[in-house]
C-alpha positions as CSV (number, residue, x, y, z in Angstrom):
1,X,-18.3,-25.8,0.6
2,X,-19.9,-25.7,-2.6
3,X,-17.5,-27.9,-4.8
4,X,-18.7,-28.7,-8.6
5,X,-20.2,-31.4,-10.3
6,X,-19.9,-32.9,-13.5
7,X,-23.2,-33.9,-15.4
8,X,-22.8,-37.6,-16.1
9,X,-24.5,-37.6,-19.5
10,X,-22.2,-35.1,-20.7
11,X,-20.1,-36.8,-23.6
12,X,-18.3,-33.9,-25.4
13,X,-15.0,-33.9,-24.3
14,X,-12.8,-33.4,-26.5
15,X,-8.9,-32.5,-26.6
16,X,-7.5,-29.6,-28.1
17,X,-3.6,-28.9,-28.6
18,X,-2.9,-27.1,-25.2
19,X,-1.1,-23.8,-25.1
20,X,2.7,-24.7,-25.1
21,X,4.6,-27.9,-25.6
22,X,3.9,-30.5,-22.7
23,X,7.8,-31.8,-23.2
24,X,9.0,-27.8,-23.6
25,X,11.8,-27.5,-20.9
26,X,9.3,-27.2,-17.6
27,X,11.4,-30.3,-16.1
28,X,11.0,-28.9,-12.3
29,X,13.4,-29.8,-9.5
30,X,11.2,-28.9,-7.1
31,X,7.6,-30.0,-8.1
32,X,5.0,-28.4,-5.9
33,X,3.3,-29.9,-3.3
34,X,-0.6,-30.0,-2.9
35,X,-2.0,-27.1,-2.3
36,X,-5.1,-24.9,-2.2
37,X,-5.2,-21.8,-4.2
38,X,-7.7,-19.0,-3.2
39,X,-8.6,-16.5,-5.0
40,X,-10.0,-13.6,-3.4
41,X,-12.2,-11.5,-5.9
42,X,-12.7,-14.4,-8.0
43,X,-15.5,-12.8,-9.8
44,X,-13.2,-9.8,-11.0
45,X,-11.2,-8.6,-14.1
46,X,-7.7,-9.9,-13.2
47,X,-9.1,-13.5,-11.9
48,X,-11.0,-13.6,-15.5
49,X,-8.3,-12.4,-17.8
50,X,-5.0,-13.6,-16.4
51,X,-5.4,-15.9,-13.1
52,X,-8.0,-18.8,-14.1
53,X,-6.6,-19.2,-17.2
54,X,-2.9,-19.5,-16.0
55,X,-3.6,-22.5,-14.0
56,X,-5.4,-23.9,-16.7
57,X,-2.1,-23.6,-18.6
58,X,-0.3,-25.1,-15.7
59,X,-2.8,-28.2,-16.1
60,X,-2.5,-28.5,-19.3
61,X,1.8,-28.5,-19.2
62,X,1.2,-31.4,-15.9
63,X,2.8,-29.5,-13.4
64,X,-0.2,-28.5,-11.3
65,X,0.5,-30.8,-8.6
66,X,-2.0,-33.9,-7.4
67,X,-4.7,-32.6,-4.3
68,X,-4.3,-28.7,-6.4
69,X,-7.7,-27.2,-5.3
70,X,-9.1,-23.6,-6.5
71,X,-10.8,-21.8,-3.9
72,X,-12.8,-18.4,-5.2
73,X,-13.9,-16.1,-2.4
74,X,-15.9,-12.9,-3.2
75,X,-19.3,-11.0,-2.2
76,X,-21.3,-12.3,-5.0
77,X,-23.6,-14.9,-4.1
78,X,-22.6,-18.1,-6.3
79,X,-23.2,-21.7,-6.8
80,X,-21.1,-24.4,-7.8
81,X,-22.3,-24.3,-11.8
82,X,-22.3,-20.7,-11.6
83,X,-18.3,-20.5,-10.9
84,X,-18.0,-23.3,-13.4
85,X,-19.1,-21.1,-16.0
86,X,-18.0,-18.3,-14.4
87,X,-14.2,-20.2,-14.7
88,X,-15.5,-21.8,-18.6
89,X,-15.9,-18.7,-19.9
90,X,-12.6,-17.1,-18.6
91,X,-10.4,-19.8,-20.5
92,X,-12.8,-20.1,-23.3
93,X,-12.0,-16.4,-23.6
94,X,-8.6,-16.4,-23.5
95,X,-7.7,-19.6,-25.1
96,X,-10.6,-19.7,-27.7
97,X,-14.2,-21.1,-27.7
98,X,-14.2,-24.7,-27.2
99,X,-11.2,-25.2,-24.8
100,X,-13.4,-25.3,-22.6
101,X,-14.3,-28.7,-23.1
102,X,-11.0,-30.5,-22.9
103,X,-10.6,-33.3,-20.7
104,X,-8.2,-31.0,-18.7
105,X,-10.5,-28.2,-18.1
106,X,-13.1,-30.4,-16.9
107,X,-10.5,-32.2,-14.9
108,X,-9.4,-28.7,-13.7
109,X,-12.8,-27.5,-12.7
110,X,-13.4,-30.0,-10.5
111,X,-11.1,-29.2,-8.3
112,X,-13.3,-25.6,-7.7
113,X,-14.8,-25.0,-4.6
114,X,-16.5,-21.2,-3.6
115,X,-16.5,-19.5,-0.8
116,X,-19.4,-16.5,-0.2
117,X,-18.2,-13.6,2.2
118,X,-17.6,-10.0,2.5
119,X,-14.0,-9.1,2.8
120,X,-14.3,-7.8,6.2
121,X,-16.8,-10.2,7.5
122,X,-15.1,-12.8,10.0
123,X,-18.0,-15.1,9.4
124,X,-16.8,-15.6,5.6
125,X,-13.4,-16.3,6.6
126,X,-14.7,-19.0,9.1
127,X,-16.5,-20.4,6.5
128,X,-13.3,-20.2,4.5
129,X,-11.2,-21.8,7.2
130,X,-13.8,-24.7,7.5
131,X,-13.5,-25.4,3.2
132,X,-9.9,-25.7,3.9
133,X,-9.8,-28.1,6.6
134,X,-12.4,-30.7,4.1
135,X,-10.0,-30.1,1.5
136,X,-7.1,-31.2,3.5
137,X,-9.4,-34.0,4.4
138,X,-10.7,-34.8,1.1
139,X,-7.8,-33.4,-1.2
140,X,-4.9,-34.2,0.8
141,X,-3.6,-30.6,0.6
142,X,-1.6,-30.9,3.9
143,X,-2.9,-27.5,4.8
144,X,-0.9,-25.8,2.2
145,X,-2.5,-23.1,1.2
146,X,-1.8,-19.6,-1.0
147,X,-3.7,-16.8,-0.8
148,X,-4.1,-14.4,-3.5
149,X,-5.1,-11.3,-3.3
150,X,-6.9,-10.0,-7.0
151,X,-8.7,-7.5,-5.2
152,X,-8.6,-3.6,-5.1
153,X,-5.2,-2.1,-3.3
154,X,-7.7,-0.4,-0.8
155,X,-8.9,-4.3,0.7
156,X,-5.3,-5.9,1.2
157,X,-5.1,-5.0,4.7
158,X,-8.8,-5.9,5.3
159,X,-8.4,-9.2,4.0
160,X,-4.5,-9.4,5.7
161,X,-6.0,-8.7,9.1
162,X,-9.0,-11.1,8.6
163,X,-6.8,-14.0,7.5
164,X,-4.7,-13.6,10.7
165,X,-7.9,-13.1,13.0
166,X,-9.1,-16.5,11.7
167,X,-5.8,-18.0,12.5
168,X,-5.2,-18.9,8.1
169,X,-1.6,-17.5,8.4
170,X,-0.7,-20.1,10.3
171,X,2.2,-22.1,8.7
172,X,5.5,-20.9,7.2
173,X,7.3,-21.4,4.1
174,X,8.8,-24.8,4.7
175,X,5.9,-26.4,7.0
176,X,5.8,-25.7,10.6
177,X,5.0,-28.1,13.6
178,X,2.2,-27.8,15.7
179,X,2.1,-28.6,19.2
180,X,1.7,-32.7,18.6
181,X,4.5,-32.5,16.5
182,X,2.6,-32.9,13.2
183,X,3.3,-30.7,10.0
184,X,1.1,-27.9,9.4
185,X,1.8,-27.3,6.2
186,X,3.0,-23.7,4.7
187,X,0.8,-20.0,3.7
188,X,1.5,-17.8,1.0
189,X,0.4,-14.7,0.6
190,X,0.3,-13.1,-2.9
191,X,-0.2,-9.2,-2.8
192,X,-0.7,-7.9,-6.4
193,X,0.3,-3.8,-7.1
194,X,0.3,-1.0,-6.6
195,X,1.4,-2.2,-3.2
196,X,0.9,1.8,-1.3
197,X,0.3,4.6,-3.6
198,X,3.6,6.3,-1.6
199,X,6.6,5.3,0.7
200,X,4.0,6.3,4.1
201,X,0.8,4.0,2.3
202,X,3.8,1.2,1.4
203,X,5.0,1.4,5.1
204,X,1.6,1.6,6.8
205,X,0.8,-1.8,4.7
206,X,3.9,-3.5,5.4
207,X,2.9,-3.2,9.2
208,X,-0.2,-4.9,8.6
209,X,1.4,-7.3,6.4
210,X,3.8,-8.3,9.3
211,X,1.1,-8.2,12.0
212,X,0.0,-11.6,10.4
213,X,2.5,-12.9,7.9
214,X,6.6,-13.2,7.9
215,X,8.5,-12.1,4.9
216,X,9.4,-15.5,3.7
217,X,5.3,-15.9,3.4
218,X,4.7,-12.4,1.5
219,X,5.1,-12.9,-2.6
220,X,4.2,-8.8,-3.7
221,X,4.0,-9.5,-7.6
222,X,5.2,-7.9,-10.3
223,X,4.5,-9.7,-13.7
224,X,7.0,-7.9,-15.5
225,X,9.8,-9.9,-13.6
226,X,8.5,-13.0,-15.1
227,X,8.4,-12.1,-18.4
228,X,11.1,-14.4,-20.1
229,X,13.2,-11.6,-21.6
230,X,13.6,-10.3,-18.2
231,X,15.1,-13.3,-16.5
232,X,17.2,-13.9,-19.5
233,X,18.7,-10.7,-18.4
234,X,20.7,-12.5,-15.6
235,X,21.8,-15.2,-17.9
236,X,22.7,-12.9,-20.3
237,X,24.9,-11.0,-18.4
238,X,26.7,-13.5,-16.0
239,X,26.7,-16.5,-18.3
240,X,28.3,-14.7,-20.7
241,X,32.2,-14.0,-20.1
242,X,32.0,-11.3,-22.9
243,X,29.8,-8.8,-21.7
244,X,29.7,-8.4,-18.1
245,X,33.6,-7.2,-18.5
246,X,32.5,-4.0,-20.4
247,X,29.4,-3.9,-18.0
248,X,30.1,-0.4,-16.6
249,X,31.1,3.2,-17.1
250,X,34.6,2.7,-18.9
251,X,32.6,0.8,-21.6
252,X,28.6,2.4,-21.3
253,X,28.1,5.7,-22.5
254,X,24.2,5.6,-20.8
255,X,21.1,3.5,-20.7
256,X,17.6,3.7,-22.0
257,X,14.7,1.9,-20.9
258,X,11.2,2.1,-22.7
259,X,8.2,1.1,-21.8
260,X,5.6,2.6,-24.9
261,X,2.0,1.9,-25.2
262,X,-0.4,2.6,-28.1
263,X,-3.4,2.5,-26.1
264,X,-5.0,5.2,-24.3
265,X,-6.3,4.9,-20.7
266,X,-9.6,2.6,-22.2
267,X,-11.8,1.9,-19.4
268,X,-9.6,2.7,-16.3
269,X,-9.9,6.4,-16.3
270,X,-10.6,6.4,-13.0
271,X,-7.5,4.1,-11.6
272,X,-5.5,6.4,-13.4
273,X,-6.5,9.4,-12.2
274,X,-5.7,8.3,-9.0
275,X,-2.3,6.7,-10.2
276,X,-0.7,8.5,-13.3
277,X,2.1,7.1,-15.0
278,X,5.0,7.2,-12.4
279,X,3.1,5.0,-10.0
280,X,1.6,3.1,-12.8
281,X,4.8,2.1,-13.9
282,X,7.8,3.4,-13.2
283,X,8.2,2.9,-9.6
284,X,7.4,-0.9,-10.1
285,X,7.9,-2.4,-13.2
286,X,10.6,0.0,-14.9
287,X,12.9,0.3,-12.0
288,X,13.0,-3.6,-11.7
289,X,14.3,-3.2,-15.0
290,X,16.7,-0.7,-13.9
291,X,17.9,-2.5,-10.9
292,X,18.1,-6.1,-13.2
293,X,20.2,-4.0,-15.7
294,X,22.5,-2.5,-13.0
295,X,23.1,-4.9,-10.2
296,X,26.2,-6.7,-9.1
297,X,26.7,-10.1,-9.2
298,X,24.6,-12.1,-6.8
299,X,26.7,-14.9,-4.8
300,X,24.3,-17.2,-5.8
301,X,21.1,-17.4,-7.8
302,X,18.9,-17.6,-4.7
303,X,15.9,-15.4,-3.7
304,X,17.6,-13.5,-1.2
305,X,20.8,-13.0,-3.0
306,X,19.2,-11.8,-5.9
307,X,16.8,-9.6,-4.2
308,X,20.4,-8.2,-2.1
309,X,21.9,-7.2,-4.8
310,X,18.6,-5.4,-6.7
311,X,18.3,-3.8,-3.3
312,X,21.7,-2.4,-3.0
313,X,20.7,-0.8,-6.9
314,X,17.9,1.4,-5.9
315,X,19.6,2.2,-2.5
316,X,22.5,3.9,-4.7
317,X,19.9,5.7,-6.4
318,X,21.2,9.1,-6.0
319,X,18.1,11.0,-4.7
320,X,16.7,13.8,-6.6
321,X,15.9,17.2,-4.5
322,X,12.7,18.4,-4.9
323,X,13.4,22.0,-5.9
324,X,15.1,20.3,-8.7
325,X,13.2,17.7,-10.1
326,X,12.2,19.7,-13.4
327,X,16.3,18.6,-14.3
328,X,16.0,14.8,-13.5
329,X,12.1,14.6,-14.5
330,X,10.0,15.3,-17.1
331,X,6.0,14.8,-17.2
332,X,3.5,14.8,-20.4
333,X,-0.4,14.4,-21.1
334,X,-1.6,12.9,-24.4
335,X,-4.0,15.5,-26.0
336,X,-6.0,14.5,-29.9
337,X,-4.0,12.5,-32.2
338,X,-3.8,9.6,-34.9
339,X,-2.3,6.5,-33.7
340,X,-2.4,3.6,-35.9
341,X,-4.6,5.6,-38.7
342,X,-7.3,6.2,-36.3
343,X,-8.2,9.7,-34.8
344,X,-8.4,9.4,-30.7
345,X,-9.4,11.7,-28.0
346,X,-7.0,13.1,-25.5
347,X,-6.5,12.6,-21.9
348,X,-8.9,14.8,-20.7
349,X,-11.8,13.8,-23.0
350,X,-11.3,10.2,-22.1
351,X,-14.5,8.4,-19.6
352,X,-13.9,9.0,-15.7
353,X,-11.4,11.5,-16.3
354,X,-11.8,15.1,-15.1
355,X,-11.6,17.9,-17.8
356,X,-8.8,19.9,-16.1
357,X,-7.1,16.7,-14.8
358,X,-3.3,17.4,-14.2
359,X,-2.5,13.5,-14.3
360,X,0.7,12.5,-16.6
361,X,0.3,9.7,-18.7
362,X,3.9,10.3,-20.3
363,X,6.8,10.3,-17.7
364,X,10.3,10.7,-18.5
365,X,13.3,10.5,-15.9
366,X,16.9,10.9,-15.5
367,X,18.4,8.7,-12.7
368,X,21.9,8.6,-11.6
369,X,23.6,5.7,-9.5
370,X,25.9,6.1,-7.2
371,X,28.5,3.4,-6.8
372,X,31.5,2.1,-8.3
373,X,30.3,0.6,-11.6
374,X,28.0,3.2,-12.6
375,X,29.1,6.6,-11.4
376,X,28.5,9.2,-14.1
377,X,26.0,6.9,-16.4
378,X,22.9,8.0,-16.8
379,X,20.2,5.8,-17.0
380,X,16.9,7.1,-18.5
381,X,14.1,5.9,-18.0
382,X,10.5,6.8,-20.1
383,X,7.1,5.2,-20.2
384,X,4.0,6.5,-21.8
385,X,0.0,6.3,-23.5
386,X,-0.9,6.7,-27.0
387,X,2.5,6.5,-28.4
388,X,3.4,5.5,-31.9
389,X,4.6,1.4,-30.9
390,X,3.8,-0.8,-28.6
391,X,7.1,-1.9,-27.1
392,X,9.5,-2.5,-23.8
393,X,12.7,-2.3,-24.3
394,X,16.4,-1.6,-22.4
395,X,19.0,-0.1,-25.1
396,X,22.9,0.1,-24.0
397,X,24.5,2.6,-25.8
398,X,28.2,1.9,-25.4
399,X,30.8,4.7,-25.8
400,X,32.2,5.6,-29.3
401,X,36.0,4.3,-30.1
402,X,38.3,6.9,-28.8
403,X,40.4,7.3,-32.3
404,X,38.4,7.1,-35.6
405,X,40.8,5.1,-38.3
406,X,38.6,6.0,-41.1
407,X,38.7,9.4,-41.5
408,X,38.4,9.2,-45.4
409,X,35.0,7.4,-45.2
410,X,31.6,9.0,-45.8
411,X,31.1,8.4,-41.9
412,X,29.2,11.8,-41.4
413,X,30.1,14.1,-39.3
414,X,33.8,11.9,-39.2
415,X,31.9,9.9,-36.4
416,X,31.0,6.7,-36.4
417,X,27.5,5.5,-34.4
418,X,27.7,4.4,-31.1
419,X,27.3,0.3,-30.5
420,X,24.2,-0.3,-29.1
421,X,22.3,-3.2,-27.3
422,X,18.8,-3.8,-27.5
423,X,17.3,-6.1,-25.1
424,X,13.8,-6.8,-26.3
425,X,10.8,-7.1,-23.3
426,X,7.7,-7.4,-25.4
427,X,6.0,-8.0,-28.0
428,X,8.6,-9.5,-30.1
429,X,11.0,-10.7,-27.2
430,X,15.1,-11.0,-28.3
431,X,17.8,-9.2,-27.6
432,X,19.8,-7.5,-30.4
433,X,23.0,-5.4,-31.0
434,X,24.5,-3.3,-34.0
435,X,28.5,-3.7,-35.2
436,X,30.3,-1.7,-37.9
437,X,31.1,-3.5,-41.0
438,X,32.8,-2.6,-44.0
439,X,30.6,-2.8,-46.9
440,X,31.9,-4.6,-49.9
441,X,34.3,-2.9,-52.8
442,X,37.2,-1.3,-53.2
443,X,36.9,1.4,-51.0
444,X,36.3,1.7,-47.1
445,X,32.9,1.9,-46.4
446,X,30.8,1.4,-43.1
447,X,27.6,0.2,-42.5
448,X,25.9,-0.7,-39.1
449,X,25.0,-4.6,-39.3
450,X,22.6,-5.8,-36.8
451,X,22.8,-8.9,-34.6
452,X,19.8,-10.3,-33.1
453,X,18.0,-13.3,-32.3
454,X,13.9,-13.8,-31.0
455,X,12.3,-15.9,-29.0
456,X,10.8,-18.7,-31.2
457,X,13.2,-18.4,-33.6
458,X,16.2,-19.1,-32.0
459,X,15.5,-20.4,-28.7
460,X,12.1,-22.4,-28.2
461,X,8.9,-21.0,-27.7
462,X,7.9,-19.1,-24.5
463,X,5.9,-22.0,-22.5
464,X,4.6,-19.6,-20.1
465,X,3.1,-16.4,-19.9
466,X,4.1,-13.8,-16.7
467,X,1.2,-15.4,-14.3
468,X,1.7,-18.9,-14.9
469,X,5.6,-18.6,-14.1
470,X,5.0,-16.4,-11.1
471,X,1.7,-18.6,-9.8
472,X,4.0,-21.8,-10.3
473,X,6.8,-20.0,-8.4
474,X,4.7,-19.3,-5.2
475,X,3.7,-23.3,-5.5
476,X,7.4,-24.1,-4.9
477,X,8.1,-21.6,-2.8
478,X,10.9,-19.9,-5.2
479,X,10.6,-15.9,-4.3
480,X,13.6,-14.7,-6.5
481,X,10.9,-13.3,-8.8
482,X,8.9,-11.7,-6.1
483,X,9.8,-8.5,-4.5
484,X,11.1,-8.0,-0.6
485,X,9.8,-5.3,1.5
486,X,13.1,-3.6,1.6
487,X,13.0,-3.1,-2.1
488,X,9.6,-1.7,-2.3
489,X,10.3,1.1,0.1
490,X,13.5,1.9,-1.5
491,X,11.4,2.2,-5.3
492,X,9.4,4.8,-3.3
493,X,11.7,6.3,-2.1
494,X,13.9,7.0,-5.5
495,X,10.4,8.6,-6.7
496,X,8.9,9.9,-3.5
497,X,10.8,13.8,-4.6
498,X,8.9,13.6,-7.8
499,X,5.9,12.6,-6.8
500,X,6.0,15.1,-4.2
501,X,7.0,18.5,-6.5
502,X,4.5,17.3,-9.0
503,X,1.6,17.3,-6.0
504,X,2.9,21.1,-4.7
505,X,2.7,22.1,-7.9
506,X,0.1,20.3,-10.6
507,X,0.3,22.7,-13.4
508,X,4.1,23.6,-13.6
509,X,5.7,21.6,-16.2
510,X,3.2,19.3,-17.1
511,X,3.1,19.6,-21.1
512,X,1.1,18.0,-23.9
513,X,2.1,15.7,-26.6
514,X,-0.1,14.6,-29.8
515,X,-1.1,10.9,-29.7
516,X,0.7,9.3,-32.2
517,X,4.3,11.2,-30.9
518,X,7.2,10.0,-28.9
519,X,6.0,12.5,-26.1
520,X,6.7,15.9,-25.1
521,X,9.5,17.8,-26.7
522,X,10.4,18.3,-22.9
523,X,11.5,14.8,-22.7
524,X,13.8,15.4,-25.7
525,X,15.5,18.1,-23.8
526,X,16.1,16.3,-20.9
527,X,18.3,14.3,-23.2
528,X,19.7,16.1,-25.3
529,X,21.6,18.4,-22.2
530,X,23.6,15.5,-21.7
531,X,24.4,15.1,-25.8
532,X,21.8,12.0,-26.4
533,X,18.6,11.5,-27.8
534,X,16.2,9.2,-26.9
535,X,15.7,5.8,-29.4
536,X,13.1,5.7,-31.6
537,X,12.5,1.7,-31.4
């Protein structure tokens, strides 16, 4: 083991303000236990950008727990000071230079051990199993232990099977007792996306996955789920005798959820030629959303009776046949455009992308649910590159008022807009709605008024980003934000047709938009055969 060191003579701590309030409302019920954290592919994007300097957010808010240990695993050959830069320069970068050298960061880093290995190469995991068993010794982790996988999709079985070759599964949620009697302690695994590329690749994974771990050990991620908006989602509707009443087709006219992005592929042409933007995101993050917006009442606000109900959601999905998915689905590819003032390239000019690709980066879908509290509602769902905001969004349209009153006001068309409620994801989280007013004078006038409050403003600022909440989560075991196996097959499943008409035939119906656009005019059609059009946040 290969822990690091501090240099003695080094006298320039100093404390900066940390990233969120260290009173902000983090009181946990459940604080977590020691634990190690390891971090296979320690030396990659995603342990740079979003892991290493989540838990140094966690240290500076006080709830990593006492004995917390980072473990990085990875090919490259590393010494101790090496991953102390290596984990410097990842928090310097995110937080700003100089946070590195807080008392808590250097604090933080101490507890960082690495771990040299291939990912298929039982040796490294031995050596892996051995740093454990000193930090239970020296740390006083109890053999509680999570293992997260930042790698590439294509090593999670590799590393699954190697973990239970080497015996590191061992352990279960709650602790489980060995043969003296004695606790164990607990393993986590932590599995990031795409988790399969289709319902087979999800399947054969999930038989690896269960060759070595049980489901009450396996947290698949999905950092959308943690985003504060999105939890507030459940609060909003069931702690709120108001709404969840008119929650359902006598009240909702349809739903739109948006997920828009202003930013071309960048520098993952090659992932997304291999994904596109229905695996990307519509089969994990967006129909989370969906099943968030359109699930029944849990009996409680446990993992599994939360995950019940979101899995009875995309089990109603009503499945789309395949030689009619050009009426439920609609596909786009960003060609030349302006987006913020700038002129950028299209699709197919972009680095690692081939010039007659046939991958959509605009996706645009009509899913209907079939049940008792959403028959005949469409939800629609659209996600997309290089268009015109940056934004996340679900929008409710409820149904017009049956009778219009005010016939004599300069309402056009006699008709007065539709109510609508917003519910904000990112970047400016909130949630917001739009009433008919009467505007002031003598005569009867209306004018939408809008309703809304934001994060920050109203309520107190976010003390956690995604990673942070969902790493903390995993630490205390809570897997309501996590999802189950059952749900991840049924996402494939809902998008399995799609996916499947779109690989017979790559050239029918894929059409082009101009950066800058809200997408194809397809995508407007799609819409507008059911008398909508889509919102232009």
């Amino acid at each position: 083991m290969d822990t690091i060191g501090y240099d003695e003579k080094d006298t320039t701590l100093r404390e900066t303000p940390v990233a969120g309030p260290v009173d902000s409302p983090l009181a946990l019920s459940h604080p977590p236990e020691p634990c190690a954290v390891v971090l296979f592919g320690v030396t990659g994007d995603l342990a740079s950008r979003k892991l290493i300097p989540a838990l140094y957010d966690l240290a500076c808010h006080d709830v990593l727990p006492l004995g917390f240990s980072l473990v990085g695993y990875g090919r490259k050959a590393l010494t101790g000071q090496e991953m102390r830069v290596l984990s410097r320069d990842a928090i310097d970068g995110f937080f700003g230079t100089g946070t590195a050298e807080t008392r808590t960061c250097h604090d933080m880093l101490g507890t960082v051990s690495y771990v040299q290995g291939e990912f298929d190469d039982p040796e490294g995991y031995r050596r892996l199993s051995d740093t454990l068993d000193q930090l239970d010794a020296s740390k006083h982790t109890g053999g509680n232990r999570i293992f997260y996988l930042a790698t590439p999709p294509s090593l999670f079985p590799v590393i699954i099977r190697r973990l239970g070759e080497a015996g590191l599964h061992q352990g279960g949620p709650a602790g489980t007792p060995d043969e003296h009697g004695e606790n164990r302690g607990w393993v986590r695994v932590v599995i990031e996306k795409p988790f399969g590329s289709d319902l087979d690749s999800a399947r054969a994974l999930d038989a690896v996955v269960r060759e070595a771990f049980d489901e009450r050990q396996v947290y698949r991620i999905d950092h959308y789920l943690a985003k504060e908006t999105v939890q507030n989602i459940l609060v909003f509707r069931f702690a709120n005798g108001i709404f969840e009443p008119i929650w359902n087709r006598r009240y909702i006219d349809h739903v739109q959820i948006t997920a828009a992005e202003t930013l071309g592929v960048e520098h993952r042409g090659a992932y997304y030629e291999e994904a596109g933007a229905l695996r990307d995101m519509i089969q994990n993050h967006l129909l989370q959303l969906l099943t968030l917006t359109a699930m029944e009442p849990p009996v409680a606000f446990s993992a599994d009776a939360v995950r019940d109900e979101k899995a009875k959601v995309l089990d109603a999905v009503r499945p789309i046949p395949v030689e009619r998915v050009e009426q439920f689905a609609v596909r786009g590819q960003y060609v030349q455009g302006t987006v913020d003032g700038a002129v950028v390239p299209g699709y197919r000019q972009e680095d690692r992308v081939a010039p007659d690709s046939t991958t959509e980066t605009f996706a645009a879908i009509k899913f209907l649910i079939d049940n008792w509290r959403w028959q005949g509602v469409p939800f629609y769902v659209r996600t997309g590159k290089r268009l015109p905001r940056h934004t996340t969004e679900i929008a409710i349209q409820f149904k017009r008022p049956p009778y219009l009153l005010f016939k004599d006001t300069d309402v056009p068309s006699g008709r007065v807009p539709p109510n609508n409620l917003v519910i904000r994801v990112q970047p400016e989280e909130g949630i917001a709605m739009n009433i008919e007013a009467k505007i002031p004078g003598p005569a009867i006038r209306l004018q939408p008024v809008a309703m809304n409050f934001s994060y920050g403003s109203a309520l107190e600022e976010l003390p956690f980003t995604a990673y942070e909440t969902l790493l903390l989560d995993c630490m205390v075991g809570d897997q309501t934000l996590f999802n189950r196996d059952d749900q991840v097959e049924e996402a494939w499943r809902v998008v399995s047709p799609i996916l499947e008409a779109w690989r017979n035939a790559p050239q029918k119906g894929l059409t082009v938009y101009e950066s800058g656009t809200w997408g194809p005019e397809a995508a407007d059609t799609l819409v507008a055969n059911d008398g909508h059009t889509w919102r232009r946040p």
